[in-house]
N, C-alpha and C positions, 0 to 999 in steps of 0.2 A: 677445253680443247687441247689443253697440253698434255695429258693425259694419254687425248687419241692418239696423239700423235706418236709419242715414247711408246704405247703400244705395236703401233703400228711398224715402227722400227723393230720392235721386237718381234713381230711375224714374217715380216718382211725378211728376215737373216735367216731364212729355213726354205730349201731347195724341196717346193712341196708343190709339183702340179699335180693333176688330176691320177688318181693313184699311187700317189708318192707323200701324202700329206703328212706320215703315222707320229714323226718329230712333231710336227707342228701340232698336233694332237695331243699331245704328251704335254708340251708344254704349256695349253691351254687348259688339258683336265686339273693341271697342279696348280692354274693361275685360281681359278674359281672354287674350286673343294673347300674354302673355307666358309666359303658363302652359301651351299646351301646343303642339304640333308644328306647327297649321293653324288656321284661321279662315275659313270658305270661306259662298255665303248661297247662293240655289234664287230659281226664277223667283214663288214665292210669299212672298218675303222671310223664311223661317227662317233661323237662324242655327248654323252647327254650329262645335262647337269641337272639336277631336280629340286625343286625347292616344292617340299609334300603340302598339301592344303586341301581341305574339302571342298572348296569352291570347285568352278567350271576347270574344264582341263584345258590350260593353254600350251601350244605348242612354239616358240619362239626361235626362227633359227636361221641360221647363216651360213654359207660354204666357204671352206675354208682352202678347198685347192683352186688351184689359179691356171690359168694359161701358162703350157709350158712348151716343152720337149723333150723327147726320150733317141739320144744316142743309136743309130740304126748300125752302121759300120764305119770301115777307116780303108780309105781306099791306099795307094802304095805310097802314094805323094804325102801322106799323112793327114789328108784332108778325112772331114768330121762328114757324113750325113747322117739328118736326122730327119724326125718324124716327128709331126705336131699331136698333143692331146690338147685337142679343145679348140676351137675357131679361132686360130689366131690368124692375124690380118696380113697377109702374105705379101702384099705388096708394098710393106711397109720395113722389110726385113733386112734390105739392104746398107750393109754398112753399122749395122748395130749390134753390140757385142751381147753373147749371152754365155754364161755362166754354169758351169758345172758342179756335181755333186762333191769331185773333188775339190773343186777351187777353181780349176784349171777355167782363164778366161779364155775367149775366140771372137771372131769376126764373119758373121755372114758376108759372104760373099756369093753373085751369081755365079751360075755352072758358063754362062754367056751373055753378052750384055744384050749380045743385039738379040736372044730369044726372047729376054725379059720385055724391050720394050715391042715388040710385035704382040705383046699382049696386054689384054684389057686389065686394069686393076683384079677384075673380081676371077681372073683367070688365073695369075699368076699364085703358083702353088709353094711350097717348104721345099717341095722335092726338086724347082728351079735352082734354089742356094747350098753351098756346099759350107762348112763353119770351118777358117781357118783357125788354127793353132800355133802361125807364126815358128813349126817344128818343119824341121826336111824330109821326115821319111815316116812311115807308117810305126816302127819299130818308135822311133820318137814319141809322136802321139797316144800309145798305146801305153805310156807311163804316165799319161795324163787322163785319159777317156778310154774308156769299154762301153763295148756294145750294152745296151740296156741304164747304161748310166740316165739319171734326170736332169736337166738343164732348167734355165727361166731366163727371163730379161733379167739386167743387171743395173736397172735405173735406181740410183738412192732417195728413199724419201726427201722432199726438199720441200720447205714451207716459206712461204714471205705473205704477209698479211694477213692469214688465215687461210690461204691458199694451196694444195699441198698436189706437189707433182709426183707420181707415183708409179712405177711396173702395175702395180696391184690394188688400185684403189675398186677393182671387180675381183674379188667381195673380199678381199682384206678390211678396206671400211666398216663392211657390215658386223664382221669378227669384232673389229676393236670396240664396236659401237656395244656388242652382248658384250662382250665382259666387261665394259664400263658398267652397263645397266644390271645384271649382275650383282655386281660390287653394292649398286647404291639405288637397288629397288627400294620401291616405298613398301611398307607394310599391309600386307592382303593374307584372303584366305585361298585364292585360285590357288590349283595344281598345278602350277607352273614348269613346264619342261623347255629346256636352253638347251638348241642343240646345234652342234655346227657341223654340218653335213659335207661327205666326200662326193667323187666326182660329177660336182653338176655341170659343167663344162662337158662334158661327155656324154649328158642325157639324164640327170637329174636321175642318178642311180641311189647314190645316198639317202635323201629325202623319199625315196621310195618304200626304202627300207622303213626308216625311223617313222612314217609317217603309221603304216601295219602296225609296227611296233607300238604305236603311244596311240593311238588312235582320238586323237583330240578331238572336241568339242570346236577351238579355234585355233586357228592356226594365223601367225605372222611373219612373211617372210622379211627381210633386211638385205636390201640388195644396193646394186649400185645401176643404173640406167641411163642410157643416152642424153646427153644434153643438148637440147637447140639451140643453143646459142654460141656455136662454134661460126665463125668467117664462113659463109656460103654466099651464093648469089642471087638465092632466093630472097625477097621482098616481104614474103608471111613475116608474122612478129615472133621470135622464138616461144615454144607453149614450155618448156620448160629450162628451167635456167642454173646453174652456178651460180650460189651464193643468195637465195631467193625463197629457202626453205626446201624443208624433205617433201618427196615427191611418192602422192598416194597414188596406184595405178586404180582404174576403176576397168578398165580392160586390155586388152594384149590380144597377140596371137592366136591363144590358144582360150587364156580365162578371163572368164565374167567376172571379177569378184565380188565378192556383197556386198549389197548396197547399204544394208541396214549396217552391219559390220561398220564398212567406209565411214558412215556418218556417225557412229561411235568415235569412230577414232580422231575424228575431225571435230568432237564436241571433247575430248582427251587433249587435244592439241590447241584448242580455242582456250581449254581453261589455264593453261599456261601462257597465253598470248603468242601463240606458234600458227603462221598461216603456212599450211599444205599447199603445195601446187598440186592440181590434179593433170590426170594423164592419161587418154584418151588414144591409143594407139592400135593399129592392124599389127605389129608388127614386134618382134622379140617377144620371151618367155623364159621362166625360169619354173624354183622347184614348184610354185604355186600351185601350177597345172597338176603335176603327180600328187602332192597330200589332199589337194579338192574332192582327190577322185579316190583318194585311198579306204580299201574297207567301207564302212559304211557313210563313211563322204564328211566332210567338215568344213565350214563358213571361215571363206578365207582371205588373206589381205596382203597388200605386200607396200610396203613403206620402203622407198630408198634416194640415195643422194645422186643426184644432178652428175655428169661428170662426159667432159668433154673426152673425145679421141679414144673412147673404150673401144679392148682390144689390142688396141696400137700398142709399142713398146713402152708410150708414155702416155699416165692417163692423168687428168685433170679434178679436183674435188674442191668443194669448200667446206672445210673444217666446222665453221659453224652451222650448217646443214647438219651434217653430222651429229654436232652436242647435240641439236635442238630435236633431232629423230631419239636418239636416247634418251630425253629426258621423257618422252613420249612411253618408249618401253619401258621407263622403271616406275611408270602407273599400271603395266597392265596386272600384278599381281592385285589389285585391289581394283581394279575394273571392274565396271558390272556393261558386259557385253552380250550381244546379242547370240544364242547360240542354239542349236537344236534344229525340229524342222518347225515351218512357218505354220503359223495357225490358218486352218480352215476356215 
């Protein structure tokens, strides 16, 4: 776990939302090139790591931009407005500092108090807050921030118990989880491809790519997904939890995932003594949807950690989730998985 976490610090210190990642990129091709045959990146800045083998082709991957903002203008006052990439939760924005490419910190602040609260959570927008700079004039600010500059939250990883509070535990996690697994795959013959895909926050643009690209047999995403068991008022029992194990989706939004697949992975995780939460939901989606349907289609899966307040500037994980999903992916080089199309 200690591991994840020093990683995680280490992704975390790189101002990389969705089209901004190419540092964080950089610095993850050079963390893993020892480990496997190639290191090669795409005109959309993915990163693929390949460990060659004749087995089934597997595709393994994670996104690595996060929730951001991008720098729109500077009005005379000196004040910042920006523009969000990627759903971030607008009604949560107030009063919380974010962080620039230069360094330069601020402070969201509303444009108005009393417009903010006339409206509903899910109304309230980025373009309601203006970012102070704590500067007097536009000439000031303008030594600090330019238009098109990148921003992010500026929450510091923090751990106590195995607990780890985070800007980016959606999918920073999942990152730190592949280059662990990575590092300390078990020995197989699969064609293994590790990839950590750009803007899916944006629409799962990345994985669209890479997905053409490698055209896998299976494919496993590493994500991070809503947890139930945050304070509500509801009475239901939370279906998935923080600190309870990695959580397999069997459906979403948009994908079905494989059944046969699923119960591989959950005879993969049984033989380590790792019980899956499963997760049954109408609602959210990630890259799974795009590589499902990519080309000529691939049997697909998505394994990820528990984590409260996703989106919010602060988001919630447990660390040991995390190991226990890794230890999972540095079987799948030597998996014998379900792939292809289903016999007649």
């Amino acid at each position: 776990m200690k591991n994840i976490l020093e990683m995680h610090k280490k992704l975390t210190s790189f101002i990389g939302p969705s089209g901004y990642e190419f540092e964080r990129g950089r610095f993850i091709a050079k963390e893993v090139a020892p480990y496997v045959d190639e290191v090669f990146s795409d005109a959309l800045g993915n990163v693929y790591a390949h460990k060659k083998g004749d087995g089934i082709r597997i595709m393994v991957e994670a996104h690595m931009d996060t929730l951001g903002f991008v720098a729109e203008f500077i009005d005379e006052r000196g004040y910042v407005k920006v523009y969000s990439a990627g759903g971030v939760r607008s009604d949560t924005l107030a009063g919380k500092r974010i962080k620039f490419k230069s360094g330069a910190i601020g402070v969201f602040a509303p444009e108005g108090k009393k417009q903010i609260q006339k409206k509903l959570p899910q109304e309230v927008d980025v373009s309601d807050y203006y970012v102070d700079l704590g500067v007097a004039n536009k000439e000031e600010a303008e030594k600090l921030v330019k238009p098109g500059d990148p921003a992010v939250h500026t929450v510091e990883p923090y751990e106590r118990d195995g607990i780890m509070i985070s800007s980016y535990c959606d999918d920073l996690v999942g990152c730190d989880i592949l280059i662990q697994a990575i590092k300390n795959a078990r020995p197989g013959n699969n064609d293994m491809y590790y990839v950590f895909t750009v803007q899916e926050e944006v629409g799962c643009r990345g994985a669209t790519v890479a997905a053409e690209r490698i055209r896998p047999d299976v494919s496993v995403t590493l994500e991070a997904v809503s947890a139930g068991d945050r304070l509500t008022s509801s009475k239901d029992a939370p279906r998935t939890c923080v600190g309870k194990g990695p959580v397999l989706r069997a459906w979403d939004k948009i994908t079905i995932f494989d059944h046969e697949l699923n119960e591989a992975i959950l005879k993969l995780a049984e033989e380590e003594n790792i019980k899956c939460q499963l997760r049954f939901s109408a609602s959210g989606s990630n890259n799974s949807a795009v590589i499902q349907r990519a080309a000529l289609g691939a049997r697909v899966a998505c394994l990820s950690t528990a984590t409260r307040y996703i989106h919010a500037p602060s988001e919630m994980c447990s660390l040991s989730d995390a190991r226990q999903l890794q230890t999972i992916v540095e079987k799948l080089p030597a998996a014998d998985l379900p792939h292809g199309a289903y016999e007649l």
